[in-house]
N, CA and C atoms as an extended XYZ file, in Angstrom:
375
Properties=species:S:1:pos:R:3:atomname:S:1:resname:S:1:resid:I:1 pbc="F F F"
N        65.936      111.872       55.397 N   UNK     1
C        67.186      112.270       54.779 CA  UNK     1
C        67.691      111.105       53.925 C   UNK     1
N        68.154      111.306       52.948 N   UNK     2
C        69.170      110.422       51.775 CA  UNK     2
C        70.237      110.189       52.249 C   UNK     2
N        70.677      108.773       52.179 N   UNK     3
C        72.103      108.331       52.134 CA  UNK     3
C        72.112      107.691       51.015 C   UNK     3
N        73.002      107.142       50.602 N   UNK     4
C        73.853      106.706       49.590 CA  UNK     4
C        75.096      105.635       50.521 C   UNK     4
N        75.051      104.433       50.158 N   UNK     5
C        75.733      103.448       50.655 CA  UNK     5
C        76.882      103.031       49.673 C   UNK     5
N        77.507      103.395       49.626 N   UNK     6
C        78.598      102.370       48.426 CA  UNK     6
C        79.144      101.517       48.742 C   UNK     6
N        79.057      100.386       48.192 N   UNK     7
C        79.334       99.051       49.033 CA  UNK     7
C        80.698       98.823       48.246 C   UNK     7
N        82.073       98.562       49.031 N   UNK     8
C        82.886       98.161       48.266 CA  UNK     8
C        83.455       96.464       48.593 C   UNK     8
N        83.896       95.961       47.529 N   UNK     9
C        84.532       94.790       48.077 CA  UNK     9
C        85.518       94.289       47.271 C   UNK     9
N        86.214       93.037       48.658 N   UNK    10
C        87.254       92.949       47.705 CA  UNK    10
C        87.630       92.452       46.343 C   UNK    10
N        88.770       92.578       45.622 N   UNK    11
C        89.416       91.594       44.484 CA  UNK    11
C        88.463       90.538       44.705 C   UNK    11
N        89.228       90.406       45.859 N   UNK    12
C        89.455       88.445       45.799 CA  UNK    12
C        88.152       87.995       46.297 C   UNK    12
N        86.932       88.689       46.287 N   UNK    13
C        85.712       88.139       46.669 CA  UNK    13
C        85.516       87.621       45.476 C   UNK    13
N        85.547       87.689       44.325 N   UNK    14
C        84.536       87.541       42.893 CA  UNK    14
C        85.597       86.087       42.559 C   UNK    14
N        86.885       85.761       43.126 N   UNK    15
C        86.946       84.583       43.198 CA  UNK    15
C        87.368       83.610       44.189 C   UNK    15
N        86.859       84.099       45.168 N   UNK    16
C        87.335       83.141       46.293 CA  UNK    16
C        85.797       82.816       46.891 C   UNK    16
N        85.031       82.993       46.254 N   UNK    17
C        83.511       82.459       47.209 CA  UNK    17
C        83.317       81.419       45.938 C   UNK    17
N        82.292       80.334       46.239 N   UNK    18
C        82.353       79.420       45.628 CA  UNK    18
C        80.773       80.028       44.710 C   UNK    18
N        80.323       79.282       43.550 N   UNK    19
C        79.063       79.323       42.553 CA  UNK    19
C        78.014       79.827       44.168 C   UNK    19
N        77.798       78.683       44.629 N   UNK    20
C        76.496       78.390       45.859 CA  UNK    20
C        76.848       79.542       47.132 C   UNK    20
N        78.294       80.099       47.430 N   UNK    21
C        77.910       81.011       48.493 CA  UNK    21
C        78.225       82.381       47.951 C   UNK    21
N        78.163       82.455       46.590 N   UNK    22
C        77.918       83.399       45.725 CA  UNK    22
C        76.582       83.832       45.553 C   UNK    22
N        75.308       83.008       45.214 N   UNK    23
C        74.041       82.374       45.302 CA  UNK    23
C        73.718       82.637       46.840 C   UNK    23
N        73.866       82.294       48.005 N   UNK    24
C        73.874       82.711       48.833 CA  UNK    24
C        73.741       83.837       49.097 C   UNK    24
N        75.228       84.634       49.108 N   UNK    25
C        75.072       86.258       49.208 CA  UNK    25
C        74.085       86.646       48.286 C   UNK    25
N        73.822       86.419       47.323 N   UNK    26
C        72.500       87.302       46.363 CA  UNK    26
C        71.430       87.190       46.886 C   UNK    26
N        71.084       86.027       47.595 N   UNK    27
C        69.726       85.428       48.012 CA  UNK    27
C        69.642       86.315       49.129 C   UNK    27
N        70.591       86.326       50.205 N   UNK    28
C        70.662       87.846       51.481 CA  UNK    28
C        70.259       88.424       50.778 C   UNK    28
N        70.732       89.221       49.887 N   UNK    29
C        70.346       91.037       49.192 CA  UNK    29
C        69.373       91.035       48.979 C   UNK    29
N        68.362       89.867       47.670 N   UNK    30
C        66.763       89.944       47.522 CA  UNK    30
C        66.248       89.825       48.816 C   UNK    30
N        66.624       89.190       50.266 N   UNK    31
C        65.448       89.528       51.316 CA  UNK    31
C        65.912       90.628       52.015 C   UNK    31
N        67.111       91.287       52.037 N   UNK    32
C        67.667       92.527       53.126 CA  UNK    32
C        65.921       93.323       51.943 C   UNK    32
N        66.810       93.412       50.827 N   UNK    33
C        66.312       94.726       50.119 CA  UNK    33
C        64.523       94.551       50.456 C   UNK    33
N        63.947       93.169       50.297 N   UNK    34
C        62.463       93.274       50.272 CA  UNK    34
C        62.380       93.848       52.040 C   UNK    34
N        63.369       93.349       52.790 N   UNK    35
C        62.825       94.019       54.345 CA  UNK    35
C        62.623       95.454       54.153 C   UNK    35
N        63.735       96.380       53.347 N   UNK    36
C        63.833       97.527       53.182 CA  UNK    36
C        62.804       98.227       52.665 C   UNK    36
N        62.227       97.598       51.257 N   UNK    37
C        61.066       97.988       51.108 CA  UNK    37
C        59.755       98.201       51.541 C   UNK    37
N        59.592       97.102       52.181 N   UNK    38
C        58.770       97.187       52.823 CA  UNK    38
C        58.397       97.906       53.845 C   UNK    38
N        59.464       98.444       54.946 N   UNK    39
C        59.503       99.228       55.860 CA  UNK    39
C        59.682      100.679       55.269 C   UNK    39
N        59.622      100.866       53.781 N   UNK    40
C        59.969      102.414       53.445 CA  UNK    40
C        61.514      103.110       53.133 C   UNK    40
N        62.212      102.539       53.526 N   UNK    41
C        63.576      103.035       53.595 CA  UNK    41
C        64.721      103.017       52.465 C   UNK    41
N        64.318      101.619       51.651 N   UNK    42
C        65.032      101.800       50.447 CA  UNK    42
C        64.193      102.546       49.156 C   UNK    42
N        64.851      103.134       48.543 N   UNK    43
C        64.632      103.843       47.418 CA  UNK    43
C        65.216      103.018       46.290 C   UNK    43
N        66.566      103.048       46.361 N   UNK    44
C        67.083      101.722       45.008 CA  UNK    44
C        68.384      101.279       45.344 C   UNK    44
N        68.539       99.937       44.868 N   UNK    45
C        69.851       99.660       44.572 CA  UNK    45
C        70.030       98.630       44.241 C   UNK    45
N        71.305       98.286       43.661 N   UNK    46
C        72.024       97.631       42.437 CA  UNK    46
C        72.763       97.140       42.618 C   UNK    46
N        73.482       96.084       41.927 N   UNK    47
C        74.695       95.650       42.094 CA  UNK    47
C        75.509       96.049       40.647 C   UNK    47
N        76.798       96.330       40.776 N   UNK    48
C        77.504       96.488       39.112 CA  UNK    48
C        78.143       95.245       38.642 C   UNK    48
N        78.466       95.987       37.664 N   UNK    49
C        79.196       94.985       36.646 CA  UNK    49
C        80.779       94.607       37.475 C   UNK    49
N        81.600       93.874       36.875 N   UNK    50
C        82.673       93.806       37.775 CA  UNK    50
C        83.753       95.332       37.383 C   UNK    50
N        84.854       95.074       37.874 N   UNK    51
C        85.353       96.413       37.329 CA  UNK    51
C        85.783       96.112       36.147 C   UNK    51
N        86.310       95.463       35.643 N   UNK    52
C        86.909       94.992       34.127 CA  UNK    52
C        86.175       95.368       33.008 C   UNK    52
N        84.771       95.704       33.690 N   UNK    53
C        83.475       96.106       32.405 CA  UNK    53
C        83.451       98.116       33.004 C   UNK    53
N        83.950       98.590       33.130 N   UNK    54
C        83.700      100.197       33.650 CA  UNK    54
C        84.217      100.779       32.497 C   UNK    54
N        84.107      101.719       32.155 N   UNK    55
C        84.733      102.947       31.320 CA  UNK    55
C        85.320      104.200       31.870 C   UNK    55
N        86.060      104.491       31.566 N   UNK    56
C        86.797      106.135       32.344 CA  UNK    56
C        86.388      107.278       31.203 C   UNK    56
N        85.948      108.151       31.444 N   UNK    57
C        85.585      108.893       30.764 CA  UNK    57
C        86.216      110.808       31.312 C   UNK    57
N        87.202      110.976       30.391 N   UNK    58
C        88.211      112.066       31.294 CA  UNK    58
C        88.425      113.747       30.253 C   UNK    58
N        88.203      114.566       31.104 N   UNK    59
C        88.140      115.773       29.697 CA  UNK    59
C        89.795      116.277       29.605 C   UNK    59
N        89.993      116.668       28.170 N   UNK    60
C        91.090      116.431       28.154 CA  UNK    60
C        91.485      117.979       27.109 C   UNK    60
N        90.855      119.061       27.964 N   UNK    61
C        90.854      120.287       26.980 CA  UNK    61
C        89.427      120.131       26.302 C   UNK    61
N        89.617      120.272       24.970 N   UNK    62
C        88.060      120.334       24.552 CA  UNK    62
C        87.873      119.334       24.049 C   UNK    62
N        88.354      118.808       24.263 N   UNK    63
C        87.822      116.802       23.799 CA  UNK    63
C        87.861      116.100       25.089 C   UNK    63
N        87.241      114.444       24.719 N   UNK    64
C        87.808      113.402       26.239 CA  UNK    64
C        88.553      112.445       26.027 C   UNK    64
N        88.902      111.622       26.714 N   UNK    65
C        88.978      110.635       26.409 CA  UNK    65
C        88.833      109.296       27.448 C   UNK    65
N        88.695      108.060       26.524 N   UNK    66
C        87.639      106.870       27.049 CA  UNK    66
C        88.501      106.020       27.137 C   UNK    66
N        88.915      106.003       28.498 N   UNK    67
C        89.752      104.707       28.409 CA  UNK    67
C        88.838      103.355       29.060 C   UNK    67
N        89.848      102.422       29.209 N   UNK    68
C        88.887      100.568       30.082 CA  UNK    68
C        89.082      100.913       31.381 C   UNK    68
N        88.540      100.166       31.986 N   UNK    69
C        88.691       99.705       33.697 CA  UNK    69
C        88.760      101.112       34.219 C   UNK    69
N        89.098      101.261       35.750 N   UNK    70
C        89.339      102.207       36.528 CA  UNK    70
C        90.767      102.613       36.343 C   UNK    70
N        91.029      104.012       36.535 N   UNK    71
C        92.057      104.454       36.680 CA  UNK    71
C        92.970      103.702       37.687 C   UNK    71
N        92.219      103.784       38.641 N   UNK    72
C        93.836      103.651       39.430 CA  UNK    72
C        93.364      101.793       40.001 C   UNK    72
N        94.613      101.247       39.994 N   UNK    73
C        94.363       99.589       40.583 CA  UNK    73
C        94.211       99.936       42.145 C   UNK    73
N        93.194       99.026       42.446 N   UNK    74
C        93.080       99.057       44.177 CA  UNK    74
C        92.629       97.760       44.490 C   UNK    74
N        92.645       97.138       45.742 N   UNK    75
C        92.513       96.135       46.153 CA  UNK    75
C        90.820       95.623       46.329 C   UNK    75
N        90.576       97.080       46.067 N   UNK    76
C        88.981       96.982       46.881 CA  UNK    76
C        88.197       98.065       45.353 C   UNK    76
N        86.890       97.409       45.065 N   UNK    77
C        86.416       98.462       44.448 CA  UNK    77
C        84.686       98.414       44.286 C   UNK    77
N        84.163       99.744       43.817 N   UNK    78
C        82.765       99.387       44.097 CA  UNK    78
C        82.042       98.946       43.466 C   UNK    78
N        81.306       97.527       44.129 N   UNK    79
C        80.114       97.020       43.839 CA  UNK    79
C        79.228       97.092       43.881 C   UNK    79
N        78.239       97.390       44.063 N   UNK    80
C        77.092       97.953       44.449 CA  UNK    80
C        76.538       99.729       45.330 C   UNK    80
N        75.202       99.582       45.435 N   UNK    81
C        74.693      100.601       46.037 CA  UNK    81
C        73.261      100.572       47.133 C   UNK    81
N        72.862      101.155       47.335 N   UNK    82
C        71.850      101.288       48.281 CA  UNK    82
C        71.812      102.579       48.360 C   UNK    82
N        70.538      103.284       47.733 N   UNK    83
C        70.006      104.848       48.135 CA  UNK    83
C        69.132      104.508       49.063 C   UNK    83
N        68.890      105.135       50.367 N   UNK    84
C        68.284      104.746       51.410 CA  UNK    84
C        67.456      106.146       52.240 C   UNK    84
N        66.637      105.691       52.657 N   UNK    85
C        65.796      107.121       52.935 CA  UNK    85
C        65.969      107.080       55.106 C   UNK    85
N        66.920      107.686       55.227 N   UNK    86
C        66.435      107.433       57.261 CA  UNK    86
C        66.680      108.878       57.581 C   UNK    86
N        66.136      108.253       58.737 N   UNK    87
C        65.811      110.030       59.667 CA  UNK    87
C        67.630      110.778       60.219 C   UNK    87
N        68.369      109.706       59.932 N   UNK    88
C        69.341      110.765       60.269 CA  UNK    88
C        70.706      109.559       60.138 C   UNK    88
N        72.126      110.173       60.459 N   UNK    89
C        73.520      109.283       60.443 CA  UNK    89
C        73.092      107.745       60.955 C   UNK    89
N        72.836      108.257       61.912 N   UNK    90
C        72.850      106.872       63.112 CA  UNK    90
C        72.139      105.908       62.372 C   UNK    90
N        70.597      105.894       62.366 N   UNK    91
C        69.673      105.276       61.082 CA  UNK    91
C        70.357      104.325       59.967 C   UNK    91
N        71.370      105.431       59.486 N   UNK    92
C        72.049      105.113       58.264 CA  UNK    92
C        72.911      104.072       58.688 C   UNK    92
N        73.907      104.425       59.643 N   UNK    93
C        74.990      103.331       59.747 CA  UNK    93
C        74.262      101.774       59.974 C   UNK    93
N        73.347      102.080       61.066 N   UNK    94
C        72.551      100.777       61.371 CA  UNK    94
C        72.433       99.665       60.354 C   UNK    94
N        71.486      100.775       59.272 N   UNK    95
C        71.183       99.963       57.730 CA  UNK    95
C        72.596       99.483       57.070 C   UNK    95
N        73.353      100.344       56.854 N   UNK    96
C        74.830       99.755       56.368 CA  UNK    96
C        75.441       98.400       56.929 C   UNK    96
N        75.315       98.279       58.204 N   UNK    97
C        75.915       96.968       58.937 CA  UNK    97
C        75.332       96.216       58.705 C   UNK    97
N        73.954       96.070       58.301 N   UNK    98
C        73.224       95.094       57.467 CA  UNK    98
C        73.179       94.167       56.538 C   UNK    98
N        74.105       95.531       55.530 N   UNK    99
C        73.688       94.808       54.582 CA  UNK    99
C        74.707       93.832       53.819 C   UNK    99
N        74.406       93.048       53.733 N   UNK   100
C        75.047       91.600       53.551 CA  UNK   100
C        76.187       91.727       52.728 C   UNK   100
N        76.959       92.159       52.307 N   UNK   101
C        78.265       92.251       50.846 CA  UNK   101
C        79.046       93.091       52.294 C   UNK   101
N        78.617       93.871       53.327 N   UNK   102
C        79.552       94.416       54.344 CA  UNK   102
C        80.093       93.695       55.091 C   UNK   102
N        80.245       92.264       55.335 N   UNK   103
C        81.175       91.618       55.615 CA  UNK   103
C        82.143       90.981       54.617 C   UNK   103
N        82.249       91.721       53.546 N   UNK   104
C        83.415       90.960       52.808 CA  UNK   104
C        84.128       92.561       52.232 C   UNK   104
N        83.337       93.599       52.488 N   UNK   105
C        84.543       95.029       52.427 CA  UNK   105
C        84.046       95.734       53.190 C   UNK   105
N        83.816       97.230       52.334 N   UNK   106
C        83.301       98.408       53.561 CA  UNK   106
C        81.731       98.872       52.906 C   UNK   106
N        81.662       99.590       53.539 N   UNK   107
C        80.183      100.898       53.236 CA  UNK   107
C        80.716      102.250       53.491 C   UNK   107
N        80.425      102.542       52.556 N   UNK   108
C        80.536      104.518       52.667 CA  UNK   108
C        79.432      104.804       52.464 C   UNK   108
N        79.086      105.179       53.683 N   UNK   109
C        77.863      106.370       53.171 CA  UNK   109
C        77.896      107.605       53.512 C   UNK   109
N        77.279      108.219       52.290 N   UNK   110
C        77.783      109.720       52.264 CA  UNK   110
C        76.156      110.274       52.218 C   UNK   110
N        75.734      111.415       52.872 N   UNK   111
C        74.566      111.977       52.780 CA  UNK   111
C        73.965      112.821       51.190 C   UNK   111
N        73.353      112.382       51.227 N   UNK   112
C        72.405      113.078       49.399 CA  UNK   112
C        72.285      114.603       50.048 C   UNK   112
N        73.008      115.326       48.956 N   UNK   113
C        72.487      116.488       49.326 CA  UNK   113
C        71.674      117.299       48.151 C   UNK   113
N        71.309      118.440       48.503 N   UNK   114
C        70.255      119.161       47.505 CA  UNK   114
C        71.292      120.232       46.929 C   UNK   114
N        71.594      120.604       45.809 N   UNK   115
C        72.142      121.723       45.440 CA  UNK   115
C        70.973      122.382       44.879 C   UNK   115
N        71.215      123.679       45.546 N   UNK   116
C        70.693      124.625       44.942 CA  UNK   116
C        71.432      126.176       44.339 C   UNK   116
N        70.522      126.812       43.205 N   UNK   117
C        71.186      128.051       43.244 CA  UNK   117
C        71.506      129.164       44.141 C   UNK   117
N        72.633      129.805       44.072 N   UNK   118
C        73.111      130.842       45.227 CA  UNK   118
C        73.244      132.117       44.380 C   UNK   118
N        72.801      133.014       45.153 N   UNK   119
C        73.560      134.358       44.698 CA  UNK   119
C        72.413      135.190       43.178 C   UNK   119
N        73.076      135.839       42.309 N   UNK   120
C        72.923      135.997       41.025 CA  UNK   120
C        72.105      134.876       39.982 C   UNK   120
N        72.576      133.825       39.986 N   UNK   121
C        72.123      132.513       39.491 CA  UNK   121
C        70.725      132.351       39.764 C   UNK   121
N        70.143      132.321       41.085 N   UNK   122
C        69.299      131.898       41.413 CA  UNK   122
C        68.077      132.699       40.953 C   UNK   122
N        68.604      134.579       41.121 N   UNK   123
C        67.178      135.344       40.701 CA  UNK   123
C        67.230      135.276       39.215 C   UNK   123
N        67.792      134.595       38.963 N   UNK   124
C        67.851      134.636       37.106 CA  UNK   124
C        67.377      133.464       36.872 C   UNK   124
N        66.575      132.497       37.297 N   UNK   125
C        66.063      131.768       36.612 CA  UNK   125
C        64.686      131.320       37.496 C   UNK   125
């Protein structure tokens, strides 16, 4: 089964850790992630840009519009990801407590699901 990890963290991480335990935490992630690989379980993940670099992208009738940053200010926002392949919740949380950026916010993980067609939709294509 798919999870999806969203790693959030805080503001004040991007300036309250110093150059070297900045360097640090990255150096965790390249060996969490190579453990992951290796054992099968990660599929991908990333770290983002900070939030100051995001775009909002919002429909607005029949046009959009593009604003900067995130809508709403929050204390906490997301950095990274982890798509992760385990046999079930439990699996998942395990891997989440892991992974190294979760002691400075949270992890959400939410299960990948499959959409498929229902109904009408489906015998039509």
């Amino acid at each position: 089964m798919r999870f999806l990890c969203l790693i959030y963290t805080s503001v004040d991480v991007d300036g309250r850790l110093s150059k070297s335990e900045m360097n640090h935490l990255i150096g965790e992630h390249f060996v969490y992630d190579e453990g992951l690989r290796r054992d099968g379980t990660l599929i991908v993940s990333d770290a983002l840009e900070l939030r100051n670099r995001s775009i909002v992208v919002r429909p607005h009738g029949d046009t959009f519009s593009v604003t900067d940053g995130p809508f709403v200010e929050t204390k906490e926002y997301l950095a990274g990801f982890y798509l992760i392949d385990a046999p079930d919740l439990e699996s998942a949380v395990d891997i989440a407590k892991r992974i190294p950026s979760a002691r400075y916010g949270a992890i959400e993980i939410r299960p990948v699901r499959t959409l498929t067609l229902q109904g009408d939709l489906a015998e039509t294509s």
